[in-house]
C-alpha positions as CSV (number, residue, x, y, z in Angstrom):
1,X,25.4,52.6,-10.3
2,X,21.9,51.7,-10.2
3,X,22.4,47.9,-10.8
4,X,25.5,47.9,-7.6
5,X,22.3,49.9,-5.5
6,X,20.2,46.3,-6.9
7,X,22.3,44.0,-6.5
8,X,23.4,44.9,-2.5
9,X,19.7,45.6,-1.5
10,X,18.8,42.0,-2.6
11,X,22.1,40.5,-1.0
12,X,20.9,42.5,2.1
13,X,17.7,40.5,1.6
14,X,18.9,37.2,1.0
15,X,20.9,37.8,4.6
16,X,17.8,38.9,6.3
17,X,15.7,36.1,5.1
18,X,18.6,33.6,6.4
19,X,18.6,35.8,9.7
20,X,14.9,35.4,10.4
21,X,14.8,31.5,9.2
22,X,17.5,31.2,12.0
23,X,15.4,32.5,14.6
24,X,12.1,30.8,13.4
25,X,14.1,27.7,14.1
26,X,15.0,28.8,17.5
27,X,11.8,30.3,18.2
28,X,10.0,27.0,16.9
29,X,12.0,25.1,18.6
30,X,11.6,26.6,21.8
31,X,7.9,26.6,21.7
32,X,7.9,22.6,21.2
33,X,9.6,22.4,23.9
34,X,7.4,24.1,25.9
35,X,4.1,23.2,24.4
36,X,3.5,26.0,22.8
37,X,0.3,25.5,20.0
38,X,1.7,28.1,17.4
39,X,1.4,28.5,13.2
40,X,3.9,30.7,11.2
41,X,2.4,33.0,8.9
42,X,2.3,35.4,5.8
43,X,5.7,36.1,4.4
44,X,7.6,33.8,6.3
45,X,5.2,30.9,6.1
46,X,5.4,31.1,2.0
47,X,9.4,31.4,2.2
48,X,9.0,28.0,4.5
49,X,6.6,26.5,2.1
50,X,9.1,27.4,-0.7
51,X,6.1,29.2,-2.6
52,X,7.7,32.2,-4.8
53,X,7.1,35.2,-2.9
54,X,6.1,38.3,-4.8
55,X,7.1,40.8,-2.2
56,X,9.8,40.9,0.7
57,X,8.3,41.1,3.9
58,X,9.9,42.5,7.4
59,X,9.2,40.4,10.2
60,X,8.1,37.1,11.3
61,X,4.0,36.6,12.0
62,X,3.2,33.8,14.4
63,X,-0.3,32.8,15.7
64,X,-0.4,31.5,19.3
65,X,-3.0,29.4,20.7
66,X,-4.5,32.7,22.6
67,X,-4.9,30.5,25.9
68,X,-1.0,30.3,25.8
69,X,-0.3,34.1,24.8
70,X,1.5,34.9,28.1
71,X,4.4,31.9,28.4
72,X,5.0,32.7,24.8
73,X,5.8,36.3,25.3
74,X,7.7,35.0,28.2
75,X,9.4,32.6,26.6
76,X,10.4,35.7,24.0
77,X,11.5,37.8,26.4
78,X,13.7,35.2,28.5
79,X,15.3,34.4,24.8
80,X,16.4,38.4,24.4
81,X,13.7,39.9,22.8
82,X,11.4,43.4,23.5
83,X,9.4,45.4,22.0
84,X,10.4,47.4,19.0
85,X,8.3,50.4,20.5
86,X,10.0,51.2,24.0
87,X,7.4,52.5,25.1
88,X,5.1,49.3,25.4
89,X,4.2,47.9,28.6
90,X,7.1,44.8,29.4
91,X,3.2,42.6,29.3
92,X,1.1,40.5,27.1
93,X,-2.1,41.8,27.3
94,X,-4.4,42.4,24.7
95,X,-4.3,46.4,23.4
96,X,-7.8,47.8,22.2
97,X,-8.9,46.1,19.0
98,X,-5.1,44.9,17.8
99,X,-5.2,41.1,16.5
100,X,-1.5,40.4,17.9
101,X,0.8,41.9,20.8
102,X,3.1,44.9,19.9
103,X,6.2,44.1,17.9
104,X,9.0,42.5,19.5
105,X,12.3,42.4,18.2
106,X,15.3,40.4,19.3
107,X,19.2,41.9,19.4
108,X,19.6,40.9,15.7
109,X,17.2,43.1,14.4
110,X,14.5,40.0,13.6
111,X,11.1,41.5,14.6
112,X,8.0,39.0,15.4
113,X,4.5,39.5,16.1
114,X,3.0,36.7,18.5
115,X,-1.4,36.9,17.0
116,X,-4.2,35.8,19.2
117,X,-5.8,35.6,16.2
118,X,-5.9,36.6,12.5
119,X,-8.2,39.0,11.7
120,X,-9.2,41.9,12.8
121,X,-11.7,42.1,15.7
122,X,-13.0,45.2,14.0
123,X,-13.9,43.0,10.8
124,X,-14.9,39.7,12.9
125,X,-16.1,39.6,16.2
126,X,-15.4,36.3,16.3
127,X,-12.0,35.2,14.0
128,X,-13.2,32.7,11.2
129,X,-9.8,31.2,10.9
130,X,-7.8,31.2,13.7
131,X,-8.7,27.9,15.1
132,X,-9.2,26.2,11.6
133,X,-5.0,27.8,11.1
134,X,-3.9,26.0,14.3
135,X,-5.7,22.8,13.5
136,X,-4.9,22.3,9.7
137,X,-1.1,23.1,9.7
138,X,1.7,21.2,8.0
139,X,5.0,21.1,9.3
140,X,7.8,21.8,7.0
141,X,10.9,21.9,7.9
142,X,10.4,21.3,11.7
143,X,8.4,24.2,11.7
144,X,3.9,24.9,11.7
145,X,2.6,26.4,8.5
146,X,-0.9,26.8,7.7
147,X,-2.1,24.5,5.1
148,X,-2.0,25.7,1.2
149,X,-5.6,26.0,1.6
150,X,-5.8,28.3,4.5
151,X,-2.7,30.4,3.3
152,X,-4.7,31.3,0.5
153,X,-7.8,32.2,2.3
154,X,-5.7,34.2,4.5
155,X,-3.6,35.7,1.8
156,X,-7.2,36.8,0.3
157,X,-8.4,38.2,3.7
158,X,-5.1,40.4,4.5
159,X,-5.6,42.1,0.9
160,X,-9.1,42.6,0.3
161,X,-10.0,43.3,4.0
162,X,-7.2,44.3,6.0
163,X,-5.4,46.1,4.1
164,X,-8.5,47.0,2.0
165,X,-6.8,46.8,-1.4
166,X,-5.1,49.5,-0.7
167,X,-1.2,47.6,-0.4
168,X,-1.6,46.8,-4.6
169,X,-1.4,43.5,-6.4
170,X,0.9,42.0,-4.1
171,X,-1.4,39.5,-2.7
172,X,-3.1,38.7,-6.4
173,X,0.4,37.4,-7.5
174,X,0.6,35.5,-4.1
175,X,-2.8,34.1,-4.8
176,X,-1.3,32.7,-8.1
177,X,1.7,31.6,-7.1
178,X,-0.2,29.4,-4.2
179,X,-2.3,28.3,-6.9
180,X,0.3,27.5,-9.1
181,X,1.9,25.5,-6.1
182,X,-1.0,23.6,-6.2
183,X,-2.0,22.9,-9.6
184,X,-0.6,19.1,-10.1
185,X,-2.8,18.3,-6.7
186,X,-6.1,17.3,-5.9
187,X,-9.2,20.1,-6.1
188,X,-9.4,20.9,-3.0
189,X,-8.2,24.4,-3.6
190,X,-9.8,24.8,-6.7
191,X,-13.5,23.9,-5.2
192,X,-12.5,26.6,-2.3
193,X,-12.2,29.1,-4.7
C-alpha cells in the first residue's frame, strides 16, 4: 500500500514538472518576444540545467530586470494568470520588504513568482546578485538560467540566509550535486568556493 501511495506521488510529480516546463516555454517565449530581460531560478532552473535535484520544488521563480516588472506582470495576466492569493491588488508594485511580486498562478495550477531581485532587502540593501544573475546567464533549452557559478552562490544564499538553515540539508546536496556538475570543468567554481 505504501509503495502504490510512492509510486503515484512521484508520477504526480513527473506530470507537474512536465506541466511547469510547458509553461516556462511559453512564458519564455513570450518575454523574448517582448523584450523582456528575465533569468529562471532555483528549482526550476536545476531541472533546466539537468542538475539532479534533491528536493521537488512547487513553482517557477523568475527574476525580471526590475525596470521591466510591470509589462511582465502584464504580460502574465493577459496570458491567464492571477494571483494565488485573491486577495492581492490586480498590480505590480512592490509590497514592504518582499524580493518578488505575490504569487501568481495560471488555470493549470503552475504558480510563478516574477523577483525584482534575489535577496532579501532585509539581508541586503542593495542585492549582490541580481544584476551579476541577469548578466551571466546561459541559455538552455531556449530558456535564461543563471550560470553554474551563480546558481551555486544563490543556492548557498537561499539556505544559509534566507531560509536561515532552518529548511535542512536540502541545499547542501544541491551544493554537491552543482559541484559534481562541474567537476570535469575548469576551476572557476572551485576558486569561488
Amino acid at each position: 500500500l505504501l509503495k502504490e501511495k510512492l509510486v503515484k506521488l512521484h508520477s504526480n510529480y513527473l506530470k507537474k514538472i512536465l506541466l511547469m516546463r510547458y509553461e516556462i516555454l511559453k512564458i519564455s517565449s513570450l518575454f523574448e518576444r517582448n523584450n523582456i530581460e528575465y533569468v529562471v531560478l532555483k528549482g526550476m532552473a536545476m531541472e533546466i540545467k539537468e542538475i539532479d535535484s534533491s528536493r521537488e520544488f512547487r513553482d517557477i521563480d523568475i527574476l525580471i530586470n526590475q525596470k521591466d516588472l510591470k509589462r511582465a506582470y502584464a504580460l502574465l495576466r493577459s496570458s491567464g494568470y492571477v494571483y494565488y492569493n485573491k486577495q492581492s491588488n490586480d498590480c505590480a508594485k512592490y509590497l514592504r520588504d518582499m524580493h518578488h511580486l505575490p504569487p501568481m498562478v495560471s488555470n493549470m495550477g503552475v504558480i510563478v513568482e516574477l523577483h525584482h531581485r534575489i535577496t532579501l532587502p532585509t539581508i541586503f540593501k542593495s542585492c549582490p546578485l541580481t544584476n551579476i544573475t541577469l548578466m551571466d546567464k546561459e541559455i538552455r533549452d531556449g530558456i535564461n538560467v543563471p550560470s553554474d557559478k551563480i546558481l551555486l552562490v544563490h543556492t548557498l544564499y537561499h539556505g544559509v540566509l534566507h531560509h536561515e538553515l532552518s529548511f535542512g540539508p536540502n541545499f547542501l546536496l544541491d551544493i554537491k550535486n552543482i559541484l559534481m556538475q562541474n567537476k570535469y570543468a575548469d576551476n572557476s567554481i572551485n576558486n569561488l568556493l
